[in-house]
C-alpha positions in Angstrom: 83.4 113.4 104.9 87.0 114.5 104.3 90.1 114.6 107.2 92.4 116.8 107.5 95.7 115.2 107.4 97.4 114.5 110.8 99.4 116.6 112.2 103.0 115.9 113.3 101.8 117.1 116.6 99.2 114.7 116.7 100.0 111.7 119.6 99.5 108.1 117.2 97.8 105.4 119.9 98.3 102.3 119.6 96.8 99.8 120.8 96.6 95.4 120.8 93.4 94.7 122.9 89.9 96.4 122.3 86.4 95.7 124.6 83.5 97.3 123.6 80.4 97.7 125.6 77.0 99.9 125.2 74.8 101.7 127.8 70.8 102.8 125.7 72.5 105.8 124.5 76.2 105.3 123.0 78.8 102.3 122.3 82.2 102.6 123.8 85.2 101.4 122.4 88.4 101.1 125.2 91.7 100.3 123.7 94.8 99.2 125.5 97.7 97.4 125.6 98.5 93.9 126.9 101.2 93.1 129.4 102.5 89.7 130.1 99.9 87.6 131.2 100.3 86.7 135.6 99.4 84.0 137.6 96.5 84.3 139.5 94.0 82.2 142.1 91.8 81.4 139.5 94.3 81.4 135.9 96.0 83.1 134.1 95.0 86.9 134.1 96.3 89.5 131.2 97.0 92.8 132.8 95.8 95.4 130.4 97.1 99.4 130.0 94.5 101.2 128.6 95.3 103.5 126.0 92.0 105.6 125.2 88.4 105.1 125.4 85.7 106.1 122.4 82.4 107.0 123.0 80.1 106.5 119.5 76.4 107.3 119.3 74.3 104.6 118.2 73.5 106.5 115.0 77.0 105.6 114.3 77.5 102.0 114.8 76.2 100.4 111.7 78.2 103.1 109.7 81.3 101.9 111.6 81.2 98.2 111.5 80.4 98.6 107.4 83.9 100.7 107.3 85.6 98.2 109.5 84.7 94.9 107.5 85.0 96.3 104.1 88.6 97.5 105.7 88.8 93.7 105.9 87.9 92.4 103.0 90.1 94.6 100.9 93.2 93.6 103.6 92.6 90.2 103.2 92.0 90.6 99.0 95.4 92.5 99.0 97.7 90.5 101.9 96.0 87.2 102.2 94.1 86.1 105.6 94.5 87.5 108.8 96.1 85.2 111.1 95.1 84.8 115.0 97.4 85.7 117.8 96.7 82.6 119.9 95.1 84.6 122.7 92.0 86.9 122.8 92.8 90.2 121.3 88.9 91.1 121.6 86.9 90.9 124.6 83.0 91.7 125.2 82.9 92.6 129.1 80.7 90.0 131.0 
């Protein structure tokens, strides 16, 4: 598979939170963007601005999750560990 390279009119998202979620057919990825966490009733609640949402078949996913942890590995080999943020930056919706 070869991209074409991005165009300056291309927008570049980006984004600090990510929740994916599934339905029998597709996975969806939604990125956003944390605010300052609030007070609530109940805690702390994280607003969250979401920046775009990905649909991916299921044909895909495996494919995917490969690219993204050898993407990992060869960070980590060439910068050293990725370090937590102290918050959750990844969320699975309940």
């Amino acid at each position: 598979m070869e991209f074409p390279p991005a165009s300056s009119d291309e927008p570049i998202l980006y984004a600090n939170v990510a929740r994916v979620w599934h339905t029998p057919f597709e996975f969806t990825l939604d990125f956003g963007v944390a605010g300052a966490p609030q007070d609530a009733t109940d805690g702390l609640v994280v607003p969250v601005a979401r920046v775009t949402s990905v649909k991916i078949p299921t044909s895909v996913i495996f494919t995917l999750a490969r690219a993204i942890a050898e993407n990992v590995d060869a960070f980590e080999n060439t910068y050293g560990p990725i370090g937590g943020t102290g918050g959750p930056s990844f969320q699975q919706p309940s």
